[in-house]
Residue frames relative to the residue before (quaternion, step in Angstrom):
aa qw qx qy qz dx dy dz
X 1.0000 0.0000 0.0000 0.0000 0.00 0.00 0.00
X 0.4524 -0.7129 0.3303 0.4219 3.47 -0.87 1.13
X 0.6290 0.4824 -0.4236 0.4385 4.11 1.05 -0.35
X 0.6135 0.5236 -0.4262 0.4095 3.38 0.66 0.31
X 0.4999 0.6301 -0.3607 0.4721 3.48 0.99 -0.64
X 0.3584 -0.6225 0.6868 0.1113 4.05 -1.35 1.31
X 0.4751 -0.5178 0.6703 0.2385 3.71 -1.62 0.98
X 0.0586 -0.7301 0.6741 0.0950 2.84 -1.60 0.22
X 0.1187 -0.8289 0.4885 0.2455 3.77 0.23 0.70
X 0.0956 -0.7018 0.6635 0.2410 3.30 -1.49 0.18
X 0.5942 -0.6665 0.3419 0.2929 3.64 -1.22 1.17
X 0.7929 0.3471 -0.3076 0.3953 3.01 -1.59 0.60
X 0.6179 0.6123 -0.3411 0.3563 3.48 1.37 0.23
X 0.6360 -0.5103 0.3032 0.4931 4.23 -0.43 0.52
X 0.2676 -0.7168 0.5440 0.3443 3.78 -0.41 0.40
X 0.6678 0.2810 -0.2246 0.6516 4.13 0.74 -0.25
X 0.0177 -0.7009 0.7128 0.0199 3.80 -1.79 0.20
X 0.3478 -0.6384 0.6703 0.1490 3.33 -1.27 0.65
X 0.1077 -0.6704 0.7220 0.1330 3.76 -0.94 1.33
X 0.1865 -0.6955 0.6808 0.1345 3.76 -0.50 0.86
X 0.3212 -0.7929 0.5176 0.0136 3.60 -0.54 1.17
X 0.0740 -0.7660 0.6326 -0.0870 4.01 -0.26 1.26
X 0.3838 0.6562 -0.5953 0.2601 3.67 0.32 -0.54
X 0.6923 0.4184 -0.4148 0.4166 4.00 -0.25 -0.88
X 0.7696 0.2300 -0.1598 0.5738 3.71 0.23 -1.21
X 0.8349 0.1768 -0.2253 0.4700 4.09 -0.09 -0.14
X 0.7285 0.1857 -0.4772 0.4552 3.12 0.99 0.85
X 0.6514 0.4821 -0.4855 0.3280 3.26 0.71 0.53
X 0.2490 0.7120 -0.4794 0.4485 3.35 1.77 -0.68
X 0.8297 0.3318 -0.2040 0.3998 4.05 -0.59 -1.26
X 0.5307 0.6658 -0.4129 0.3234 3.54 1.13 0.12
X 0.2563 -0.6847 0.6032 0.3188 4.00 -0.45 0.90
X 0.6559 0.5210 -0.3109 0.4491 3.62 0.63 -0.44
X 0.0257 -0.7899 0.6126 0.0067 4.20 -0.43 1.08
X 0.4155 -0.7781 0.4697 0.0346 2.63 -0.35 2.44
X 0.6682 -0.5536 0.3562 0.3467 3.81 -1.26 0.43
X 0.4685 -0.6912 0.3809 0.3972 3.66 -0.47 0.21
X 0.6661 0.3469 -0.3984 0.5266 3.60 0.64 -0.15
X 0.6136 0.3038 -0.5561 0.4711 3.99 0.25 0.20
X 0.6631 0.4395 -0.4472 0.4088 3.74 0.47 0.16
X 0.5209 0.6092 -0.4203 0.4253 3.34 1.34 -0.01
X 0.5340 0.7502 -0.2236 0.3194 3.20 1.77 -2.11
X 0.6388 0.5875 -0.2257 0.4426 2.98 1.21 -2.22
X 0.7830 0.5062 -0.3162 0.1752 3.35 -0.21 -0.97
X 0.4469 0.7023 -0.1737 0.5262 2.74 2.05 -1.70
X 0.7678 0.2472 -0.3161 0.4994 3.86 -0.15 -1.32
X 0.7651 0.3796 -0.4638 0.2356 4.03 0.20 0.17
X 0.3032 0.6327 -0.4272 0.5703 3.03 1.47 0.48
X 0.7746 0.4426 -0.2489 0.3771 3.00 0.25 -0.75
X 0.5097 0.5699 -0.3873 0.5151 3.53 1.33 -0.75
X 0.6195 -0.4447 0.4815 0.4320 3.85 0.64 -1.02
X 0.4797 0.5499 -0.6016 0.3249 3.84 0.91 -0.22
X 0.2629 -0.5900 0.7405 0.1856 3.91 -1.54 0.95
X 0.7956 0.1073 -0.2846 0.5239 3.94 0.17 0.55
X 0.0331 0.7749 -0.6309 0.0189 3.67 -1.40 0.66
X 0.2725 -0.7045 0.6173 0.2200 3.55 -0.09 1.09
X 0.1227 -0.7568 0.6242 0.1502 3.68 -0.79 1.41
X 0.8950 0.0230 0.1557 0.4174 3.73 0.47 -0.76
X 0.2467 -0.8015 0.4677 0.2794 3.46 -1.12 0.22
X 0.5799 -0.6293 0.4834 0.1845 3.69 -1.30 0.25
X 0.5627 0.7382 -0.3164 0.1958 2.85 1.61 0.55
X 0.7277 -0.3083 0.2773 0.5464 3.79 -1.04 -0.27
X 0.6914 -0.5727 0.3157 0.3070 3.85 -0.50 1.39
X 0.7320 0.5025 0.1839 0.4218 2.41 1.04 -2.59
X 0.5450 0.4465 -0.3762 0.6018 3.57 1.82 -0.11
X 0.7740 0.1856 0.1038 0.5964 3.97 0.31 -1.05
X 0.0207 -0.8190 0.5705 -0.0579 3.72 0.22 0.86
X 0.3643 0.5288 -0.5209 0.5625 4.07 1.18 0.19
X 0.8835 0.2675 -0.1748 0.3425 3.35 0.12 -0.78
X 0.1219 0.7908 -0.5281 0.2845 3.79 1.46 0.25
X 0.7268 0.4228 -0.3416 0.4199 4.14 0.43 -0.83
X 0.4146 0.7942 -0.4341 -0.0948 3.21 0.29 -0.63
X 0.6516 0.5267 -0.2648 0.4774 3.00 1.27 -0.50
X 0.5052 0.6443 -0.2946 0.4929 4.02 1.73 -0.07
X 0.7191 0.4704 -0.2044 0.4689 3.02 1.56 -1.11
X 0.4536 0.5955 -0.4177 0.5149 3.60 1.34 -0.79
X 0.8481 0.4615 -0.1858 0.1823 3.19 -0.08 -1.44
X 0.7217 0.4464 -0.3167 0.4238 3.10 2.03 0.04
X 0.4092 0.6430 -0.4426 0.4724 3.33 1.67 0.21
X 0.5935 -0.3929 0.6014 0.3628 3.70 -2.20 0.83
X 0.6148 -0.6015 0.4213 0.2878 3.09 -1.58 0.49
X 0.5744 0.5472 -0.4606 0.3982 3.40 1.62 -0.99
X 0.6995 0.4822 -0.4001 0.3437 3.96 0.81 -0.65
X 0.6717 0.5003 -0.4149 0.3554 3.54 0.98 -0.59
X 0.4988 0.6493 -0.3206 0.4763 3.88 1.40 -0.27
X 0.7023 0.4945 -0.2040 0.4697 3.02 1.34 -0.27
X 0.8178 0.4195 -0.1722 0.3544 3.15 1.04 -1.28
X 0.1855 -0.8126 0.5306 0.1538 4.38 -0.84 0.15
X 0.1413 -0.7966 0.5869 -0.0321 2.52 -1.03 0.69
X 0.5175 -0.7088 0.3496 0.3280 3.99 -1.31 0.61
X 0.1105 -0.8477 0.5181 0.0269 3.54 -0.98 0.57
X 0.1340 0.9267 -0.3506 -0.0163 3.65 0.47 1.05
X 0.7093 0.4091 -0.3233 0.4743 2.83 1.28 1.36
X 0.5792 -0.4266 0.3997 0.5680 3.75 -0.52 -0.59
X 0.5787 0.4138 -0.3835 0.5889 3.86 0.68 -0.87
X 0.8424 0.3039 -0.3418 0.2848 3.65 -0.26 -0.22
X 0.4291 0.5523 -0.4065 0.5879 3.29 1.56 0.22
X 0.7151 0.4337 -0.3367 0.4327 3.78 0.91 -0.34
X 0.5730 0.4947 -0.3615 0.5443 3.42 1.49 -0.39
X 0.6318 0.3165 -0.3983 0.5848 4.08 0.46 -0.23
X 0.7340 0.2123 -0.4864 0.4237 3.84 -0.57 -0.21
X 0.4761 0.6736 -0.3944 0.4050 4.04 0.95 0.21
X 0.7831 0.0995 -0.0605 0.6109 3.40 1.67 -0.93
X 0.7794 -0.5129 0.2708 0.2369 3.49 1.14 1.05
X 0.3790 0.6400 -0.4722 0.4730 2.95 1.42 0.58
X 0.3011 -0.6887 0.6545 -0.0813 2.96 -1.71 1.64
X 0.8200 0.2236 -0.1567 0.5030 3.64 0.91 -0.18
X 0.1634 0.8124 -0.5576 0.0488 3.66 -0.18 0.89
X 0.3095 -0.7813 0.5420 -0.0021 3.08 -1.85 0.37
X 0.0271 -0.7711 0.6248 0.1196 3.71 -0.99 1.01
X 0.6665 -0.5460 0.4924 0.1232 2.52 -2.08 0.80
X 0.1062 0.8000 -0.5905 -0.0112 3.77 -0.24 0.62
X 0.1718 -0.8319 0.5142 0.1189 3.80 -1.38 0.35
X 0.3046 -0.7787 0.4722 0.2791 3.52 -0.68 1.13
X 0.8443 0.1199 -0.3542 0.3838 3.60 0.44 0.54
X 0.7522 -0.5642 0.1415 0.3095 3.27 -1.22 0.60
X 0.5554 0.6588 -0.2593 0.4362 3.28 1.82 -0.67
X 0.6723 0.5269 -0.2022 0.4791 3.21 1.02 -0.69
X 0.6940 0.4405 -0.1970 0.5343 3.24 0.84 -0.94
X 0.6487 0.3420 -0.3127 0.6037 3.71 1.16 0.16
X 0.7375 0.4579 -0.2717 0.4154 3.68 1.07 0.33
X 0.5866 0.4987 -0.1038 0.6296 2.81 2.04 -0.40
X 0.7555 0.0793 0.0053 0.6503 3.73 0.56 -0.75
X 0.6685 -0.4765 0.5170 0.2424 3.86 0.30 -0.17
X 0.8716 0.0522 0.0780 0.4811 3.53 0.45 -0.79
X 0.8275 -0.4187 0.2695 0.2593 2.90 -1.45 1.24
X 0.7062 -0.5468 0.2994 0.3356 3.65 -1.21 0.77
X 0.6633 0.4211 -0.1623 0.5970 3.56 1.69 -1.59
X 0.6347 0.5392 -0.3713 0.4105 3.37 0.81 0.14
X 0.5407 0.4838 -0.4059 0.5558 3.49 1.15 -0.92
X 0.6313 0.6701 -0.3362 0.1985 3.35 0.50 -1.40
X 0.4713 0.7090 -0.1494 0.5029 2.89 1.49 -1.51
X 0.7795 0.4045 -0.1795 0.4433 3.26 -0.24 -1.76
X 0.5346 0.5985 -0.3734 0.4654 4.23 1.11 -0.88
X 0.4436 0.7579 -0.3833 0.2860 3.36 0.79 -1.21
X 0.8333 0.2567 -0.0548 0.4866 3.44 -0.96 -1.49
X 0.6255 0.4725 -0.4593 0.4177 3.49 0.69 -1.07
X 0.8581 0.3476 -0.3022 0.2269 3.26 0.10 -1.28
X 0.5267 0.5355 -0.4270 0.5035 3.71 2.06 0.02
X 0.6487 0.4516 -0.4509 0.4145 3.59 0.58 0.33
X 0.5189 0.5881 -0.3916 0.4811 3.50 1.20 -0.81
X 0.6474 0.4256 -0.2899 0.5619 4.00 0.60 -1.07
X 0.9462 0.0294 -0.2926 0.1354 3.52 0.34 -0.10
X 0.2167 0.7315 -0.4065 0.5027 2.30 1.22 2.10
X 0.5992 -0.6187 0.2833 0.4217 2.72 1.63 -0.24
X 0.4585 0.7533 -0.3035 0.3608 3.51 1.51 -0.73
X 0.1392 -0.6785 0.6694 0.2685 3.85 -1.21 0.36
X 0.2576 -0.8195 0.5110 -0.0315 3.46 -1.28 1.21
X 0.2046 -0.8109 0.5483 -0.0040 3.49 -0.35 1.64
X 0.2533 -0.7491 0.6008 0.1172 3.48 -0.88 1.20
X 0.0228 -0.5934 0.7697 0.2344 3.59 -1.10 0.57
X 0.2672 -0.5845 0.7476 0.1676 2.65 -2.52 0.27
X 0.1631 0.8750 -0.4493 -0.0765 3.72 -0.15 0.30
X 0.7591 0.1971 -0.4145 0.4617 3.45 -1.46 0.92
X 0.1231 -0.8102 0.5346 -0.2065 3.00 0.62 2.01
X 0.7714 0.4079 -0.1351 0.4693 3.30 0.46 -1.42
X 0.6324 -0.1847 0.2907 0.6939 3.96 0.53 -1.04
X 0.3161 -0.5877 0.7412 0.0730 2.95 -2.38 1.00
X 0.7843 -0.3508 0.4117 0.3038 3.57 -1.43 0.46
X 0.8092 0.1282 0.1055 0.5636 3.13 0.24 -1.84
X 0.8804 0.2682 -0.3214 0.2229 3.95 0.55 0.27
X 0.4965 -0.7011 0.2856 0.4248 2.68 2.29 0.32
X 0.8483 -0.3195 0.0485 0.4194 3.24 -1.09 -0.10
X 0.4638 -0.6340 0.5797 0.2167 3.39 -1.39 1.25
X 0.2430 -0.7848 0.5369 0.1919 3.86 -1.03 0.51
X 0.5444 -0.6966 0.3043 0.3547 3.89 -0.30 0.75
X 0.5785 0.6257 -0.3527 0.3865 3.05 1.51 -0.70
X 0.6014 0.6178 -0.2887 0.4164 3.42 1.35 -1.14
X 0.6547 0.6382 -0.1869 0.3593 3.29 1.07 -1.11
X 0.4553 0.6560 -0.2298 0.5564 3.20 1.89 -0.84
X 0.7126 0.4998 -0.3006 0.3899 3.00 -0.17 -1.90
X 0.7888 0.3909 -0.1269 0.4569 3.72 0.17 -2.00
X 0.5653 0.4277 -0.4660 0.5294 3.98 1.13 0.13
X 0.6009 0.5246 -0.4122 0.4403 3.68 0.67 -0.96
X 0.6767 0.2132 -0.3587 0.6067 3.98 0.10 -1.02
X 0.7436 0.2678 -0.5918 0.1585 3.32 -0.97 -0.10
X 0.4579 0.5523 -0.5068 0.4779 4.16 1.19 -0.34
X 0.7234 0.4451 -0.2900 0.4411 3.67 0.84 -0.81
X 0.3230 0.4691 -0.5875 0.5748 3.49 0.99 1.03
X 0.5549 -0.4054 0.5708 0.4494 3.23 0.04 -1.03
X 0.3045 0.7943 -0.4963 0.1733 3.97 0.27 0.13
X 0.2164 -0.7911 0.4775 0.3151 3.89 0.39 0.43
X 0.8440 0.2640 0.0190 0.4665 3.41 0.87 -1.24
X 0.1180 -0.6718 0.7303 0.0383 4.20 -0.57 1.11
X 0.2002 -0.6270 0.7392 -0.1428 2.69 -1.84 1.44
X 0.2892 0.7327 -0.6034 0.1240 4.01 -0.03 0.90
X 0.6588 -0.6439 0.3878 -0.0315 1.99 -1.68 2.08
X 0.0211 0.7680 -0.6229 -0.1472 3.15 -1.41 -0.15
X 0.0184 -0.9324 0.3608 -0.0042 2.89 1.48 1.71
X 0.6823 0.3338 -0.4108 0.5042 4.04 0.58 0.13
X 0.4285 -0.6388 0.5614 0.3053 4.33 0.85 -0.28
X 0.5393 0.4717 -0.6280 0.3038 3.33 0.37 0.97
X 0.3704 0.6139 -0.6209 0.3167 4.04 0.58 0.32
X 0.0574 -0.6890 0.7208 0.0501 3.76 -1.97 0.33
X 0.7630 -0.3950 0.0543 0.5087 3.15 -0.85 0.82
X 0.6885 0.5444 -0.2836 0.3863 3.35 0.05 -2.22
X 0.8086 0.2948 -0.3156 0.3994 3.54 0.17 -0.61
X 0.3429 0.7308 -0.3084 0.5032 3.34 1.58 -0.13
X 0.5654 0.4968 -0.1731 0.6353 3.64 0.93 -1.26
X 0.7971 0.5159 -0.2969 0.1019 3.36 -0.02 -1.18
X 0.6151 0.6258 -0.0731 0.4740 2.49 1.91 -1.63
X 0.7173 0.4439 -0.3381 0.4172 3.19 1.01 -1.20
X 0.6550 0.4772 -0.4261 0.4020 3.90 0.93 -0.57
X 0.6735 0.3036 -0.5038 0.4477 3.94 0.77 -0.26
X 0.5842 0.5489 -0.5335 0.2697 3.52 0.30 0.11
X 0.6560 0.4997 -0.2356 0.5143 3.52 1.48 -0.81
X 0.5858 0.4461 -0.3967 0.5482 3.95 1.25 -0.06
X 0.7271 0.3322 -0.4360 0.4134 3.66 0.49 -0.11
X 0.6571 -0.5238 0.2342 0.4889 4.01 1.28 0.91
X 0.4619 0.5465 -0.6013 0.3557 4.05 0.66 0.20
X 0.2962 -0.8147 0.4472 0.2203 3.50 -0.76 1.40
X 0.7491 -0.4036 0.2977 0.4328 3.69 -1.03 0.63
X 0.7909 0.3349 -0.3171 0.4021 3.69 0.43 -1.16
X 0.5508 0.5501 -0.3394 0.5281 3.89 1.16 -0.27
X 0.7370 0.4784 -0.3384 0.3367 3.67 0.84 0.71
X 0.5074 -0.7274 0.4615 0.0202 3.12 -0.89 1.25
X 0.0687 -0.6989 0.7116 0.0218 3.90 -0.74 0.47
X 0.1424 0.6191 -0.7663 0.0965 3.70 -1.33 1.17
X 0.0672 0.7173 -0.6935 0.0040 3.38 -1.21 1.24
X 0.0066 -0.7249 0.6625 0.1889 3.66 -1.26 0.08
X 0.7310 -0.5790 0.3105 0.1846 3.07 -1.94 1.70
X 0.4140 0.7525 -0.5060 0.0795 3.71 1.15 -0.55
X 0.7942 0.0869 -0.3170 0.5110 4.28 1.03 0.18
X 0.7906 -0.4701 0.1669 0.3550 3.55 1.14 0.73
X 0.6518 0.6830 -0.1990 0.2630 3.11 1.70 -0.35
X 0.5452 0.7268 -0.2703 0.3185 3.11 1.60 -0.48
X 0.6084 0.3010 -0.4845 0.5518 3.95 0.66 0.58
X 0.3355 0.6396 -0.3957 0.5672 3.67 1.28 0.12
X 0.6855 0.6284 -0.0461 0.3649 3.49 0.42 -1.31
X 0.6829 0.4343 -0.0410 0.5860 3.12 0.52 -2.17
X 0.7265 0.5454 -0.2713 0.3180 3.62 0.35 -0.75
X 0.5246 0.6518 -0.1206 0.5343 2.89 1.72 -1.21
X 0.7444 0.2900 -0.2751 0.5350 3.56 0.48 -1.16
X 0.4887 0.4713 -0.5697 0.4632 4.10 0.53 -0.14
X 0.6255 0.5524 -0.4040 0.3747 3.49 0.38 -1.44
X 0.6342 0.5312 -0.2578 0.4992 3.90 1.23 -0.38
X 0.5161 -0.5403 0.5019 0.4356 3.64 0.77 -0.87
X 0.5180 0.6453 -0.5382 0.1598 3.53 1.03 0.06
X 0.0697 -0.8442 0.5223 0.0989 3.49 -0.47 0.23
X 0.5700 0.2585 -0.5164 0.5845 3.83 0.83 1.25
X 0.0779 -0.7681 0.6354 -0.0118 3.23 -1.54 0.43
X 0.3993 -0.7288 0.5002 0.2434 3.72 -0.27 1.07
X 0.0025 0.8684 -0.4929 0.0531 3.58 -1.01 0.48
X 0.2638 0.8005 -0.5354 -0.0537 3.69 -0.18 0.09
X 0.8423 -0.4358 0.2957 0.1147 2.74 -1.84 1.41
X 0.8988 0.0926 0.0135 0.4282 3.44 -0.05 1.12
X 0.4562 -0.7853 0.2596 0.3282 2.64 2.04 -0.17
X 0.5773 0.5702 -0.4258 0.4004 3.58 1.37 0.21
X 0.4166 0.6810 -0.5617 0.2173 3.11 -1.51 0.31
X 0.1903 0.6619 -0.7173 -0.1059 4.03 -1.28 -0.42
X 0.6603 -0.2720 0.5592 0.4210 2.78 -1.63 -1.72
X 0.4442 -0.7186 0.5058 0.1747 3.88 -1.07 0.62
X 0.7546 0.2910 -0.0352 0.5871 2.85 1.73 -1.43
X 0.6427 0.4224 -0.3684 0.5224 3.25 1.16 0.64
X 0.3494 -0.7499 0.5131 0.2289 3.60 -1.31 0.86
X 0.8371 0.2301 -0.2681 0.4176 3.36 -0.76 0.86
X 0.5411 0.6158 -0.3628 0.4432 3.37 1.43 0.22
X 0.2108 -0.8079 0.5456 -0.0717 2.90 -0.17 2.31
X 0.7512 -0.3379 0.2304 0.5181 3.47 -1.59 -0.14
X 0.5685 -0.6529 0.4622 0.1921 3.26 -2.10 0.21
X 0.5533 -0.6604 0.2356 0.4497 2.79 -0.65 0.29
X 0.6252 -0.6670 0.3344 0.2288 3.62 -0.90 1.38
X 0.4068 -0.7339 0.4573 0.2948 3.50 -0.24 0.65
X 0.5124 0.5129 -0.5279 0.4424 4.04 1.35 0.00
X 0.6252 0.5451 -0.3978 0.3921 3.62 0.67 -0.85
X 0.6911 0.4327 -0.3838 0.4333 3.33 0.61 -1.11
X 0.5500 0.7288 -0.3592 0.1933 3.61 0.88 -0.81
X 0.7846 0.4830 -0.0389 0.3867 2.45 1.00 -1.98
X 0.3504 0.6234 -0.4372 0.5454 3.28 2.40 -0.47
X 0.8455 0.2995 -0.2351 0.3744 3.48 -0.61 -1.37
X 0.3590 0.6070 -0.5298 0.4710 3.95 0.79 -0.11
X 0.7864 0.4076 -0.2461 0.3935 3.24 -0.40 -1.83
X 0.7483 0.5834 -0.2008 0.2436 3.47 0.75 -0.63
X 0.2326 -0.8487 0.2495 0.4040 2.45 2.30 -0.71
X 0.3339 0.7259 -0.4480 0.4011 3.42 1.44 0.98
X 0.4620 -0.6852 0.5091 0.2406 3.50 -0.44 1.72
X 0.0866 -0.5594 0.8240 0.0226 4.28 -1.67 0.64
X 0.2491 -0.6661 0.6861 0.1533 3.09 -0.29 -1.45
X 0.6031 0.4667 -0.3794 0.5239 3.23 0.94 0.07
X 0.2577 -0.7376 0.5683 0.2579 4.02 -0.64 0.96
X 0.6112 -0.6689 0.3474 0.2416 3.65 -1.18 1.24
X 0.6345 0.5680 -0.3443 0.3952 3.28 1.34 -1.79
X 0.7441 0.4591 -0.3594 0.3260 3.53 0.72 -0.98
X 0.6128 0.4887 -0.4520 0.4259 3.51 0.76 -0.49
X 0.5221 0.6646 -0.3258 0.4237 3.54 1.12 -0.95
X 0.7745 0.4226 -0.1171 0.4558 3.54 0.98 -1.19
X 0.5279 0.5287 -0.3090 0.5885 3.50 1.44 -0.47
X 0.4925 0.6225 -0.4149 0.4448 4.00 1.03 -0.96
X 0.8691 0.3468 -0.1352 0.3257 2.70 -0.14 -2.37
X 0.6463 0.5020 -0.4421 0.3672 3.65 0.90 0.08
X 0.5870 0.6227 -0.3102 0.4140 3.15 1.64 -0.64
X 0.6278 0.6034 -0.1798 0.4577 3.53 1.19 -0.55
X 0.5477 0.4554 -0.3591 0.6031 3.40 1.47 -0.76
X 0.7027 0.4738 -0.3788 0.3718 3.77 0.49 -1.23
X 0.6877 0.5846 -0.2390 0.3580 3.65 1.55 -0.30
X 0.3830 -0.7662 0.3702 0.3595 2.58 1.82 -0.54
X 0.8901 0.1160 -0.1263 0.4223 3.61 0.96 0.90
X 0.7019 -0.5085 0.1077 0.4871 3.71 -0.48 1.03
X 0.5476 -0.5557 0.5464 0.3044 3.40 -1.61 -0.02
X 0.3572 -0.6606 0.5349 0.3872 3.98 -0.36 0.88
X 0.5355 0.6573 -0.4704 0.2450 3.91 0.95 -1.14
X 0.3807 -0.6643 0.5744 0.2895 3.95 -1.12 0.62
X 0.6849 0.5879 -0.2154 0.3728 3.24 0.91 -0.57
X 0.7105 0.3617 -0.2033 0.5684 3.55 1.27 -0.73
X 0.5578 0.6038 -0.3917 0.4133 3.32 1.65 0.51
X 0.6973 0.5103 -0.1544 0.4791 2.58 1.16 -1.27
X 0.5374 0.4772 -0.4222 0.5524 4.32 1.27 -0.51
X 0.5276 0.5883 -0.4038 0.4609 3.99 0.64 -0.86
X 0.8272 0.3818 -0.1934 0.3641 3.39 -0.05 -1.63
X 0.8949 -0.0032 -0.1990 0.3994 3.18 0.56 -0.60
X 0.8682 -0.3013 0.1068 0.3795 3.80 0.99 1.09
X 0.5417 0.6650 -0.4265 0.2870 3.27 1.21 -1.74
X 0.2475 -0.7063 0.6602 0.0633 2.47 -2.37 0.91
């Protein structure tokens, strides 16, 4: 049983982590199936409830770009206020910065890309252009009061340009904190990173001045490596880690960019480790497995199989 089960720490690791929960908006985003708006509301509600102090609920994006997510504003509007103070959501434009301070969003997020292909398949325009476009958004978001999480994605390798160099990664973390971004999140939006390069990235990102606690780890499972991964970056001092719930999610506009990595796995990582979330596993586990029935098929997560199958508490 998982409450029966002794930590073991290993040195030199954070003694607390932040699971930063994505499952609602990057794992439903990849869903052919457009779940109702009140069980995405439901959803959001029971991970709170598990203990997660952040839950990406949605994006701000074009309807017509990501139609899973067309409600967003239905879904805002059914959450308590103490959860919507809580929750973020992406905005990759001025119009979507007008749709979150419309429903009380305190925490938003752009979308940035480390290579050029992406960033012209995803948003249309060039890397310095998106950049551009981040700008204002993110100097109005600050003075609004708002806290503003940059992603960077296809850190590690792109589809179509192959490997991603760390140095690049640097460069395109450094300007986007120089918007003003409090918080970088690099991706590993197809799952082809492994530790060592894991390491890499995170030290040029920390030599061009992004400071250790303003960093973010997102990995997805698409060759298996990503609690492999996650481990690695603690082994660094990271102390947030992206996660979604059940392990679903990818990219729409990316090929091969299966689900993420599942916030039971990571749990059950940092549990054993004796590394403090706060966030209780069974429930996310339980919030999954209902989400999956409403989906109409299994959880990829090993971990929310394995509590299902055989009971654990």
């Amino acid at each position: 049983m998982i409450s029966d089960l002794s930590p073991t720490a290993l040195a030199g690791l954070p003694r607390r982590v932040t699971v930063y929960e994505v499952g609602p908006r990057d794992g439903l985003q990849n869903e052919s199936q457009i779940l109702d708006t009140e069980l995405k509301a439901e959803l959001i509600r029971r991970l709170f409830q598990a203990g997660f102090t952040r839950v990406e609920a949605t994006s701000f994006v074009n309807p017509k770009s990501v139609p899973q997510l067309a409600d967003a504003e239905s879904v805002l509007k059914r959450l308590a206020s103490s959860d919507l103070e809580r929750v973020a959501a992406l905005v990759p434009n001025q119009r979507g910065l007008d749709r979150a301070l419309s429903c009380g969003v305190r925490h938003v997020a752009v979308f940035a890309s480390a290579t050029e292909t992406f960033a012209q398949r995803n948003l249309n325009m060039s890397v310095d252009e998106s950049i551009e476009t981040f700008k204002p958004v993110v100097e109005r978001a600050l003075s609004e009061g708002l806290s503003v999480r940059g992603y960077l994605s296809m850190c590690f390798g792109d589809p179509w340009e192959g490997a991603v160099s760390a140095e690049r990664v640097a460069v395109l973390a450094h300007r986007l904190f120089q918007l003003g971004c409090g918080e970088l999140s690099i991706g590993d939006t197809i799952g082809v990173a492994t530790p060592g390069q894991v390491v890499e990235v995170i030290s040029a990102v920390l030599s061009v001045g992004v400071e250790l606690q303003q960093l973010a780890m997102h990995f997805h499972d698409t060759y298996g490596q990503a609690l492999a991964n996650a481990l690695a970056s603690l082994q660094q001092g990271v102390t947030t880690i992206d996660a979604s719930a059940g392990g679903l999610g990818g990219c729409p506009f990316a090929r091969r960019a299966t689900g993420n990595l599942a916030s039971e796995d990571l749990l059950f990582q940092l549990n054993g480790l004796g590394i403090e979330t706060g966030v209780d596993i069974r429930a996310v586990a339980d919030a999954s497995a209902w989400l999956v029935a409403e989906l109409g098929r299994p959880s990829p997560s090993r971990v929310v199989g394995a509590i299902l199958a055989r009971g654990d508490q």
